[in-house]
C-alpha positions in Angstrom: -104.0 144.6 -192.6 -106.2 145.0 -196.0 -106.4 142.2 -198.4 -104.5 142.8 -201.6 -104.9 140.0 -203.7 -107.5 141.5 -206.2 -104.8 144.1 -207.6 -101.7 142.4 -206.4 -100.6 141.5 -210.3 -102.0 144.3 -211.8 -101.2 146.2 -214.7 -97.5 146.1 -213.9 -96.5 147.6 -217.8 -93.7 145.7 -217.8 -92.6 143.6 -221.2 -89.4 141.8 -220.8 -87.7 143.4 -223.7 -84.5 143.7 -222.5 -82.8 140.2 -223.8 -80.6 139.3 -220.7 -83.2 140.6 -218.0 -86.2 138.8 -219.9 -88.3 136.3 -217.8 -91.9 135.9 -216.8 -93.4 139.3 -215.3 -93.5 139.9 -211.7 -96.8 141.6 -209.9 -96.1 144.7 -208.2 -98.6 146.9 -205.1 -99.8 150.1 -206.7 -99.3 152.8 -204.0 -101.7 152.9 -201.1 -101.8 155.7 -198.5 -99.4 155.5 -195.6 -102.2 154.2 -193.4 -103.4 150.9 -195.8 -99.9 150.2 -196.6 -98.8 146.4 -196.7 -95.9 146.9 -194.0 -95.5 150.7 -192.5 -91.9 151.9 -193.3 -90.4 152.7 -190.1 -87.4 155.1 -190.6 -85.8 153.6 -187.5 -86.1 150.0 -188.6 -82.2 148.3 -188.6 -82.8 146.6 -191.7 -83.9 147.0 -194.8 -86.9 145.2 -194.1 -87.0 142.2 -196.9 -87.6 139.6 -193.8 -90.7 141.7 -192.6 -91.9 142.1 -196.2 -91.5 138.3 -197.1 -93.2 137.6 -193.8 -96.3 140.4 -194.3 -96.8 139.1 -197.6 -96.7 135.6 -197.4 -100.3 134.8 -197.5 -100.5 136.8 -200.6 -101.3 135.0 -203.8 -103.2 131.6 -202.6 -100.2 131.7 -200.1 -97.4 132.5 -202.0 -95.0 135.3 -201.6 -93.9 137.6 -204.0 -90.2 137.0 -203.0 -91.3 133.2 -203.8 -92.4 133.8 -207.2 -89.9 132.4 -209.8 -87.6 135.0 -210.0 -85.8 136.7 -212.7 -82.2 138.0 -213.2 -80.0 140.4 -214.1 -76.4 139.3 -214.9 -75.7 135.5 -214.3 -78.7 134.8 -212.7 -77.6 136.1 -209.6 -80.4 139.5 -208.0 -83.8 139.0 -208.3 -85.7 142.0 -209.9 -87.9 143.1 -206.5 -88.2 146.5 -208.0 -89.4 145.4 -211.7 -86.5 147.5 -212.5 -85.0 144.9 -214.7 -87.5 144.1 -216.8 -88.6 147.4 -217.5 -87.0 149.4 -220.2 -86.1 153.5 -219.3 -89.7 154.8 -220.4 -91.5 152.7 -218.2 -92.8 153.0 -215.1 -91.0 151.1 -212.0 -92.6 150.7 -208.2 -90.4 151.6 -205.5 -90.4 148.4 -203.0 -88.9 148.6 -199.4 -90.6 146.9 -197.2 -93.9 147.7 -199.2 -94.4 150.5 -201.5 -92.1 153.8 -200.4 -94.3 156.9 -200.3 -94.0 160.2 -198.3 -91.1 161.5 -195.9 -89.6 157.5 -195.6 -89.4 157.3 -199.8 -87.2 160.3 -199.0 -85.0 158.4 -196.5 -84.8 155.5 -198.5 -81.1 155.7 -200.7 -82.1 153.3 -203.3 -85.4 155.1 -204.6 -84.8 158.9 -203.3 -84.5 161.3 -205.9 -84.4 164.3 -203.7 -86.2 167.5 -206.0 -86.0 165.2 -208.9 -89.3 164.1 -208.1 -91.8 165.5 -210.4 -95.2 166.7 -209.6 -97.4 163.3 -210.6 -94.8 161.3 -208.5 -95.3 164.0 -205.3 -98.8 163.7 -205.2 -98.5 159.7 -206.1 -96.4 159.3 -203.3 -97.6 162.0 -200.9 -94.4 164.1 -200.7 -96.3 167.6 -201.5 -94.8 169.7 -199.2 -92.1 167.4 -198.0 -90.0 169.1 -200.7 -89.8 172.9 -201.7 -91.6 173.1 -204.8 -88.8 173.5 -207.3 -88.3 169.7 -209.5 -84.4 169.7 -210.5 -83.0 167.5 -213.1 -80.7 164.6 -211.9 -78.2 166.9 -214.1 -78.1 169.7 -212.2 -78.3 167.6 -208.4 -75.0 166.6 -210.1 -73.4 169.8 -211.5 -75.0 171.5 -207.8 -72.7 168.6 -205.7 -69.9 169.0 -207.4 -69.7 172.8 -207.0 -70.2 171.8 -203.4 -67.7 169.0 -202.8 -65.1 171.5 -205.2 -64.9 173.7 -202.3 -63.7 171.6 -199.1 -59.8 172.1 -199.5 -58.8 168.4 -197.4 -59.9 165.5 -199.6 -60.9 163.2 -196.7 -63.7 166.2 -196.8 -64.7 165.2 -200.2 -64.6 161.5 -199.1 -66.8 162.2 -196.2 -69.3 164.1 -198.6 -69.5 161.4 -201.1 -69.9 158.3 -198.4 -73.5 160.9 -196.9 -74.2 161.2 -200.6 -74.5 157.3 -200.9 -76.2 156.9 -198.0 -79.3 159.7 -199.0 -79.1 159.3 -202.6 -77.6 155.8 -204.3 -78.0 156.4 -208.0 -77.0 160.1 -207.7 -74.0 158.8 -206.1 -73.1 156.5 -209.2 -74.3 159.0 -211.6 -71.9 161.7 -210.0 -69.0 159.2 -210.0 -69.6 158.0 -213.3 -69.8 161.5 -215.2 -66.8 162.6 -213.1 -64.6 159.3 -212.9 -61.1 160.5 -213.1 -61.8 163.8 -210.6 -63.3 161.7 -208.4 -61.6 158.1 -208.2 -58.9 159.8 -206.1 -61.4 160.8 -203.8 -63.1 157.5 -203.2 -60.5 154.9 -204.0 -57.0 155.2 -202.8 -55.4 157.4 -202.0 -58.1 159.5 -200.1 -59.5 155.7 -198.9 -56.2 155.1 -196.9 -56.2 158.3 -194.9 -60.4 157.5 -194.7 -59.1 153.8 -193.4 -56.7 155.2 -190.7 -59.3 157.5 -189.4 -61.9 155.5 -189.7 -63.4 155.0 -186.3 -63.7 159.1 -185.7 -65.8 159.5 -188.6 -67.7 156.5 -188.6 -71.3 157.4 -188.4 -73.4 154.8 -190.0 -72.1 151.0 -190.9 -71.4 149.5 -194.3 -71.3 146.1 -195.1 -71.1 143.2 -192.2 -68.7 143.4 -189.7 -67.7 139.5 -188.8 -65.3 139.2 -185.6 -64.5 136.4 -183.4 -67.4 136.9 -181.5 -69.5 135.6 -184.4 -67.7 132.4 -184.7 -70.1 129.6 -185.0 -73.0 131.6 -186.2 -71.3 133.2 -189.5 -74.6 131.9 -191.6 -76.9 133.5 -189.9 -74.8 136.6 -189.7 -75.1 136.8 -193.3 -78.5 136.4 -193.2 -78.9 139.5 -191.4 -77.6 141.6 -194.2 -81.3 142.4 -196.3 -79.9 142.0 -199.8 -80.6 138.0 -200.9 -78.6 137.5 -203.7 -75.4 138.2 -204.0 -73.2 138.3 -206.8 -69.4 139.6 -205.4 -68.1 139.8 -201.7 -64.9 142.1 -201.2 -63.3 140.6 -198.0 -60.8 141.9 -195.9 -59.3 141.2 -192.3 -57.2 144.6 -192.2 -53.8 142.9 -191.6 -52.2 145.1 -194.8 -54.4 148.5 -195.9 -52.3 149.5 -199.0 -48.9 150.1 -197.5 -50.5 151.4 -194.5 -49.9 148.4 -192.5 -52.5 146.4 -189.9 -55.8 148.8 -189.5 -57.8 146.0 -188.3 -61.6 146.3 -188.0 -61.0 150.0 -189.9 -59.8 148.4 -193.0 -63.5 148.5 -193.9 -63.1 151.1 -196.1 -61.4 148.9 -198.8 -64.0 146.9 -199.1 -66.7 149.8 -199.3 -64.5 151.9 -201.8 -64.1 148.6 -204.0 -67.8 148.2 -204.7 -68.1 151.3 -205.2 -65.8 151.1 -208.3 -67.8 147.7 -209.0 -71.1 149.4 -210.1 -69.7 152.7 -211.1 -66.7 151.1 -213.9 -67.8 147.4 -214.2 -72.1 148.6 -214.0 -72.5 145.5 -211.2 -76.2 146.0 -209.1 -74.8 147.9 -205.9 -77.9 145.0 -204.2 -75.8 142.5 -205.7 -72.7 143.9 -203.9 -71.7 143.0 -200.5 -68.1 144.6 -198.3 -67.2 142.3 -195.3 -64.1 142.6 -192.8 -63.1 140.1 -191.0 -62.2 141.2 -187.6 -59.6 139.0 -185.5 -58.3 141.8 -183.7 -55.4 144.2 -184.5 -51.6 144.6 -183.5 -51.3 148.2 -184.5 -50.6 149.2 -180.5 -52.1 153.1 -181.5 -55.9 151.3 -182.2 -55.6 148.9 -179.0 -54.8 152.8 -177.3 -57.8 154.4 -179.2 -60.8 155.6 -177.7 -62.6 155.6 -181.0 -61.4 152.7 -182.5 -64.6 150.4 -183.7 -63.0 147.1 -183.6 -62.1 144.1 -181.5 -59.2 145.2 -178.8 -57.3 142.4 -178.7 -54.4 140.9 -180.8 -54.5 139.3 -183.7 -56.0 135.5 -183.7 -53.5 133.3 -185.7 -53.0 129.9 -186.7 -55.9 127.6 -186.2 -58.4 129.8 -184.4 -57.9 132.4 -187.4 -58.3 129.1 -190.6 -61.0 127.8 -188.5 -62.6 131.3 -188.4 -62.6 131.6 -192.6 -63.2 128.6 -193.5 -66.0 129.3 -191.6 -66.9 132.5 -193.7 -66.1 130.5 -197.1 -68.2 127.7 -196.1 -71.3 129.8 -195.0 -71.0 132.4 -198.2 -71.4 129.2 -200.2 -74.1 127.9 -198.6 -76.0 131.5 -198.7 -75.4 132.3 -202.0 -74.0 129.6 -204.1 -71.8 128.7 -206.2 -71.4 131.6 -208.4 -71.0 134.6 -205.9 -67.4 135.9 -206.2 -65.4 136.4 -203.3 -62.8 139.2 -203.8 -59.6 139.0 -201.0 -58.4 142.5 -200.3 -55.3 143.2 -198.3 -54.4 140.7 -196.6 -51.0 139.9 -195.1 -48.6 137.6 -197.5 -48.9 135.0 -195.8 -52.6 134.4 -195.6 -53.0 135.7 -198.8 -51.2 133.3 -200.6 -52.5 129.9 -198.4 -56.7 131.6 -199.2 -56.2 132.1 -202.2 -54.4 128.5 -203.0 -56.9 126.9 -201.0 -60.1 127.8 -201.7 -59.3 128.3 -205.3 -60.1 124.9 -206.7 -63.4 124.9 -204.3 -64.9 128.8 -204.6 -64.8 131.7 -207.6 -62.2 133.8 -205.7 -60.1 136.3 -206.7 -56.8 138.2 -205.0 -56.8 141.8 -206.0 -53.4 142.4 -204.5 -52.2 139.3 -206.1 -54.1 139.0 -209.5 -56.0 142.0 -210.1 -52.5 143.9 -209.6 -50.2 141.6 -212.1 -53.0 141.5 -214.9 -53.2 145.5 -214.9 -49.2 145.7 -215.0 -49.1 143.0 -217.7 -51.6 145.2 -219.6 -49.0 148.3 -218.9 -46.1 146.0 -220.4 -47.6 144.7 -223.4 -49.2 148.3 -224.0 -45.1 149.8 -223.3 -43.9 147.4 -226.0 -45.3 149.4 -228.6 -42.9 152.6 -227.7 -39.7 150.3 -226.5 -40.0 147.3 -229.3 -39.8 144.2 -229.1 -41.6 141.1 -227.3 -41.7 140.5 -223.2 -39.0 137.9 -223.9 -36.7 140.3 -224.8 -36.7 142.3 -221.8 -35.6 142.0 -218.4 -37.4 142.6 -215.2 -36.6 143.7 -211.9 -38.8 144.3 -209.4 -38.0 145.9 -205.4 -40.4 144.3 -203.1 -41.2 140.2 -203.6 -44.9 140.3 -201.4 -48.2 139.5 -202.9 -48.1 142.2 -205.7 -44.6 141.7 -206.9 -44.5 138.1 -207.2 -48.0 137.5 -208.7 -47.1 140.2 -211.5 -44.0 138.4 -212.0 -45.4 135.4 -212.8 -48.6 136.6 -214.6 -45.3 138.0 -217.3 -43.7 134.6 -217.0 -46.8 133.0 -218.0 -47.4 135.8 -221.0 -43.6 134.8 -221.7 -44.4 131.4 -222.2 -47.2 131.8 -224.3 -45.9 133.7 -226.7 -42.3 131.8 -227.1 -43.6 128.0 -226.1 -40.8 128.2 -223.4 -41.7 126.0 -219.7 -42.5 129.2 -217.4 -39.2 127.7 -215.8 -37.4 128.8 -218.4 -39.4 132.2 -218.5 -39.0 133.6 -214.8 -35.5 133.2 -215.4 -35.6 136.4 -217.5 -37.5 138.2 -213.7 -35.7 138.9 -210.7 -37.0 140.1 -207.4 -35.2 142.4 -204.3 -36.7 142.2 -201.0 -35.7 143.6 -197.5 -32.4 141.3 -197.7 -31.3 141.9 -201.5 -31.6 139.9 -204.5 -33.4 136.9 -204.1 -30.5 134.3 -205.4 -30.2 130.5 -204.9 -28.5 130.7 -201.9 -31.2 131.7 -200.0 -33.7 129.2 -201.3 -34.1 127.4 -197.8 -34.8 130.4 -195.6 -37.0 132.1 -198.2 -41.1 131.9 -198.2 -42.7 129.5 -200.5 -44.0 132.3 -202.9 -40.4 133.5 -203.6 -38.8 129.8 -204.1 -39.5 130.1 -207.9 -37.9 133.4 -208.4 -34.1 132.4 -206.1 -32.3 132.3 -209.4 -28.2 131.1 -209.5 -26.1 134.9 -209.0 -23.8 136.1 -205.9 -25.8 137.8 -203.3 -26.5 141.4 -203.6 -27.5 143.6 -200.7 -29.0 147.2 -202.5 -31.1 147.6 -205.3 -29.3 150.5 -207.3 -26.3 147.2 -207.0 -29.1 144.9 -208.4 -30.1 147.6 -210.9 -26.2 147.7 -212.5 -25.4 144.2 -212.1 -28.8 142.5 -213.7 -29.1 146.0 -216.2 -33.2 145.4 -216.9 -34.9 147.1 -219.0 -38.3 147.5 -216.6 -38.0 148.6 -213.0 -40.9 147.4 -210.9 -41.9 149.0 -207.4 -44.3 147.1 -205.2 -42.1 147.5 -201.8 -44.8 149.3 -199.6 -41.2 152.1 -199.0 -41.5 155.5 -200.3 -38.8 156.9 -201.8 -36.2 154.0 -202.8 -36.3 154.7 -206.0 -33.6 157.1 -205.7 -31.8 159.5 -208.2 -29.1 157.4 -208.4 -31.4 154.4 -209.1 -33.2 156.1 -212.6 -30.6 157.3 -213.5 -28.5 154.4 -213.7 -31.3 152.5 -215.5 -31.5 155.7 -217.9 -28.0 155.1 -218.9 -28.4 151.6 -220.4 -31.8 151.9 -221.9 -33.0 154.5 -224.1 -36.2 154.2 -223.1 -36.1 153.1 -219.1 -39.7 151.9 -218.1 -40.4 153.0 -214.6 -43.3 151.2 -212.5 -43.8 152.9 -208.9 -46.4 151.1 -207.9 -47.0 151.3 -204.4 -50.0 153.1 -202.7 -51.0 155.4 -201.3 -49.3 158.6 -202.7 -46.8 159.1 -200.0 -45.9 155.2 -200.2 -44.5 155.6 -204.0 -41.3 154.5 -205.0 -40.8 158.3 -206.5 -42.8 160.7 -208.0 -43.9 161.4 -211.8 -41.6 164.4 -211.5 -38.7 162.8 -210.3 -39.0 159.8 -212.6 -39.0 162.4 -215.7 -36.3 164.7 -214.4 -33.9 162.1 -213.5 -34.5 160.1 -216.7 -33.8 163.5 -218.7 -37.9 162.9 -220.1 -36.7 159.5 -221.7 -38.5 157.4 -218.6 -42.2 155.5 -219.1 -43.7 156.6 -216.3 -46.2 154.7 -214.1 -48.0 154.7 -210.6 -50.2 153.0 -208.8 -51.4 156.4 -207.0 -52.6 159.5 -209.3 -49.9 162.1 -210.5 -50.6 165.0 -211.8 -48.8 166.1 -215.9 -44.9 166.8 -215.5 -43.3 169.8 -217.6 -39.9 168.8 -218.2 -37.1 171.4 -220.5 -40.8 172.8 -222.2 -42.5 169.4 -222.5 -45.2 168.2 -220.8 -45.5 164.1 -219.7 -48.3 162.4 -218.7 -47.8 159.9 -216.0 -50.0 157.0 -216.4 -51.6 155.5 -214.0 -51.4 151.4 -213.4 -54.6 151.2 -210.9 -56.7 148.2 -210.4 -59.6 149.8 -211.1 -58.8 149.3 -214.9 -59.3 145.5 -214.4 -61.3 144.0 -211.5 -64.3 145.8 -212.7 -64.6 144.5 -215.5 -63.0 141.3 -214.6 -65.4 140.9 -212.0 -68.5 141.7 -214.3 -67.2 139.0 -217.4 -67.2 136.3 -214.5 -70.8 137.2 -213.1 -72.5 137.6 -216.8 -71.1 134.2 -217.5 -72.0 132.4 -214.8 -68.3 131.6 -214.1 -67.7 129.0 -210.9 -63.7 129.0 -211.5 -60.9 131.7 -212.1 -58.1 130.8 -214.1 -54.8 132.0 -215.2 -55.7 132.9 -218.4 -58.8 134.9 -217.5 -56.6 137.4 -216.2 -54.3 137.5 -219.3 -57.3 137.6 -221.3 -58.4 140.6 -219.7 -54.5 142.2 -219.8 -54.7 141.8 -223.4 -58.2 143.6 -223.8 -56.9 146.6 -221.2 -53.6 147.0 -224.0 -55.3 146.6 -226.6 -57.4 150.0 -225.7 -54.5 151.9 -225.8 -54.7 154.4 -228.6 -51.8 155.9 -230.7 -53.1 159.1 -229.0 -52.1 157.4 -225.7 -49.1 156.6 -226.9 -48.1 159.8 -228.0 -48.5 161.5 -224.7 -46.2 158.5 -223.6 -49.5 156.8 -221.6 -49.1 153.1 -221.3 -53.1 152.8 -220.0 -56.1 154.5 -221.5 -58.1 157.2 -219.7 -60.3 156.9 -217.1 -63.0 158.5 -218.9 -64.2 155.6 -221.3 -63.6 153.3 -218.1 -67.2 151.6 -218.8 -66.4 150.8 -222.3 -63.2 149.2 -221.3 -64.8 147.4 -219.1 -67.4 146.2 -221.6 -64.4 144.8 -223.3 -62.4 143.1 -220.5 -65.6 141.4 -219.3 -66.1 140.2 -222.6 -62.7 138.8 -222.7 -62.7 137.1 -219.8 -66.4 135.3 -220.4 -64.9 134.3 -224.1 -62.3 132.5 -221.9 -64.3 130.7 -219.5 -66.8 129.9 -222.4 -63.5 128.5 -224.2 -62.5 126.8 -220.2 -66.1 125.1 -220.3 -65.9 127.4 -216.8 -69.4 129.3 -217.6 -72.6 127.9 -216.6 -74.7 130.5 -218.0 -75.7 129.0 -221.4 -76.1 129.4 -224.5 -73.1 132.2 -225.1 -74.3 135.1 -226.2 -73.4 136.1 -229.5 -72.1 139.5 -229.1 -70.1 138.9 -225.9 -69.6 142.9 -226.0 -73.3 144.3 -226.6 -74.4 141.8 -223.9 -71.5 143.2 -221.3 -73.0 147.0 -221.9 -76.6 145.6 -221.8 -76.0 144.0 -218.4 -74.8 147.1 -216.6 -76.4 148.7 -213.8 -77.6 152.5 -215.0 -77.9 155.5 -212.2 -80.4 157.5 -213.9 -83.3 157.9 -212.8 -86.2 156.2 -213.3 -90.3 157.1 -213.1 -92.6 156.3 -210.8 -96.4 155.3 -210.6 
């Protein structure tokens, strides 16, 4: 092993001048031949090698190691900049660390710093890749316009899927740069619905892992599980244990794919680190009887663990993420079943920065839909009614994120305001007179009426003016259903929320036809433009991806430790309020995708003004332009030089 400590710190070029990465200047190895390297890269290693490199270069610098040197941030104070990335602005040249400096055919297996023919000359013979490539250099613009010819031709989206999860895994920031430039062609592809089919055949086309896998085997050493994963600091965890996958059901260790996808969505709309991003399941075995039967299934065969041995199990988790990565790192819940999700979430939300997707991200996206919709129908929340079909996770946490609007704007208790909300499940309306056998989460909404068994009876006894799906059941929004609530409201608004595709209450088309065009139309899976009698509508689409992004990057940049109620309606009222009177006129109730980073600018700026308001945020002083700071924080695929 050679001695590096003459040019260890050596002309590194970088300045700092980028205000919320700015920090005393880190050191970085020039390149040395594959032979004098600090740590060979070993293509087969099963890690990304940040123990070995902390370990190889410990004696470095009068004993301490690069990795020890103070280190310096991107949002929140959360990654340290091991690549000098950070600090450097887009002209300036950046070192590609693994496990020492990449060079030659393991640079080119190496997803974070490959750039595939985008390598130019200087960096080929820099980092001895002459004839590893054919001689042509491409322009990351045309690796992108070349992939998307490619991934255009499979006919079966799971295909696509397939072809973007290998894209990740060679190329990361071609990945994001693909996804970013083609957002609303490709977030079908790898976010639902394509991720539910991609979840249910997960373990036949599983060929390398993402994220940790944490089953009952690893009970008792969840710490140093985490330890094994090579990024350090994490900012955001997306957690799931499988039990609900969309309205798929219980797909156990499989489920993985949620977790994946939403991280995904993380970098590419909210511009999080993809380092600073980490998907877990939690596997306590399944009780879907066809993956116990499977050959192929990756997971634990056994049935689910319940009670204490499953608490015991995440508190674990909680407890060692805490300890790992602090007190900052958000922890994301995704699909779980009702009744864990409600008991985690209550829980550990006075104790850890967590967040329910199903529960929150869901309502504050709807809310957002609502207030937007109240442009077109008139009038404040207050005077409309709700009903909703389904009373799980997503349809009683929208319900009361409206009740809580509600009683902000009108001063009413939120008593008084749910009162003007009512909720069908599998039995019928939820009345008083089932308020002892009912779960603790639909208490609040068992209002005083006679029992009613169907909805389209609930729809023309309680006449509301919004009809909410979050049942999980294709299809029971029936023709008879629209088109009673089209004959007491001129303007029906029409939520079939629940995913994937074939899970939808009832289709764009359907919605519009039965309505006679009068219906506001939204899903929570994409639907393509409706021609109704020579008019074409625009279905919008109320997806989650509008708000946890951004949501997710306002907590991080403001060092947040708490999320609050009014977090998520102040990042409901940033999502309306980018709502144009273009929108509008196409009858859209939710922006498009395509300016997705710039709304997420301004729901991340929201939500820190809130917790800066809470005196929740820790990372002080405020910045001054909440907005500028947002965009200046996020993570940018293009590429970059190297020396």
């Amino acid at each position: 092993m050679i001695s590096l400590k003459s040019s260890f710190l050596s002309n590194t070029g970088i300045s700092g001048s980028c205000s919320p990465f700015a920090g005393k200047q880190r050191g970085l190895v020039r390149t040395a031949p594959p032979s004098l390297k600090v740590q060979a890269l070993n293509p087969n290693r099963e890690r990304n090698g940040s123990v070995l490199m902390e370990s190889t270069l410990q004696e470095m610098r009068d004993g301490a190691s690069v990795l020890d040197l103070e280190p310096k941030s991107t949002v929140a104070g959360g990654v340290r900049d091991v690549y000098g990335e950070d600090t450097a602005t887009e002209d300036q040249l950046v070192t590609p660390w693994s496990l020492s400096v990449a060079s030659g055919y393991s640079l080119l297996r190496d997803p974070h710093h490959n750039k595939g023919l985008a390598f130019n000359d200087k960096e080929r013979d820099a980092h001895y890749l002459r004839g590893l490539l054919p001689p042509a250099v491409v322009s990351q613009e045309v690796q992108v316009k070349k992939l998307m010819h490619i991934i255009r031709q499979y006919q079966l989206p799971l295909q696509k899927y397939m072809a973007m999860m290998d894209l990740q895994e060679r190329n990361e920031k071609l990945f994001y740069k693909l996804l970013i430039d083609n957002v609303e062609e490709m977030l079908p592809i790898v976010y639902t619905p394509t991720v539910g089919e991609a979840c249910q055949k997960y373990g036949s086309i599983f060929s390398r892992p993402q994220g940790l896998y944490i089953s009952l085997k690893e009970k008792g050493r969840i710490l140093e599980v985490l330890r094994n994963w090579p990024e350090k600091n994490i900012q955001v965890i997306v957690v799931t244990d499988g039990e609900r996958i969309l309205g798929l059901g219980d797909l156990g260790c499989q489920g993985m794919g949620i977790p994946v996808g939403k991280l995904s969505l993380y970098t590419a709309l909210g511009g999080v680190r993809p380092s600073a991003c980490l998907p877990v399941t939690i596997d306590v075995g399944t009780n879907n009887e066809k993956l116990l039967n499977d050959e192929f299934y990756i997971g634990l065969r056994q049935r689910r663990a319940t009670g204490q041995e499953y608490s015991e199990l995440l508190h674990e988790f909680m407890s060692a993420v805490k300890q790992n990565y602090g007190e900052r790192v958000l922890i994301q819940f995704e699909d779980f079943a009702n009744h864990n999700a409600f008991d985690l979430l209550a829980k550990y939300g006075t104790t850890h920065l967590v967040f329910n997707d199903d529960i929150q991200g869901t309502a504050s996206v709807v809310l957002a839909g609502l207030v937007a919709a109240l442009k077109l129908v008139g009038g404040t929340l207050a005077d409309h009614k709700f009903l909703f079909l389904g009373a799980g996770e997503a349809g009683t946490g929208i319900a009361e994120l409206i009740a809580l609007e509600m009683s902000k704007q009108t001063n009413m208790p939120v008593e008084e305001t749910r009162k003007r909300i009512w909720l069908v499940d599998s039995k019928g309306l939820i009345v008083g007179s089932r308020k002892e056998s009912l779960q603790h989460f639909k208490k609040p909404w068992a209002h005083e009426h006679e029992p009613i068994k169907t909805l389209l009876d609930a729809v023309n006894d309680i006449k509301p003016t919004v009809l909410i799906g979050t049942s999980g059941v294709g299809r029971t929004f029936t023709k008879e259903v629209v088109e009673a609530m089209a004959s007491f409201n001129e303007r029906p608004i029409i939520l079939a929320l629940s995913n994937p595709t074939s899970q939808s209450e009832c289709t764009a088309e359907e919605a519009y036809t039965w309505s006679k065009g009068r219906a506001i139309f939204a899903s929570g899976s994409p639907f393509a433009p409706v021609e109704y009698e020579g008019k074409v509508y625009v279905p919008g689409q109320a997806n989650n991806a509008y708000i946890f992004p951004g949501f997710g990057l306002g907590l991080i940049m403001s060092g947040t430790i708490r999320v609050h109620d009014d977090m998520l309606l102040a990042a409901s009222e940033a999502l309306a309020a980018q709502v144009t009177q273009e929108n509008f006129d196409k009858g859209l109730i939710y922006p498009p995708f395509t300016n997705i980073r710039k709304i997420s600018a301004q729901i991340a700026a929201n939500v820190a003004a809130k917790a800066y308001e809470l005196g929740l945020a820790t990372r002080l002083p405020q910045p001054k332009d909440l907005v500028k700071y947002a965009e200046s924080c996020m993570y940018s695929p293009a590429y970059r030089s190297y020396r």
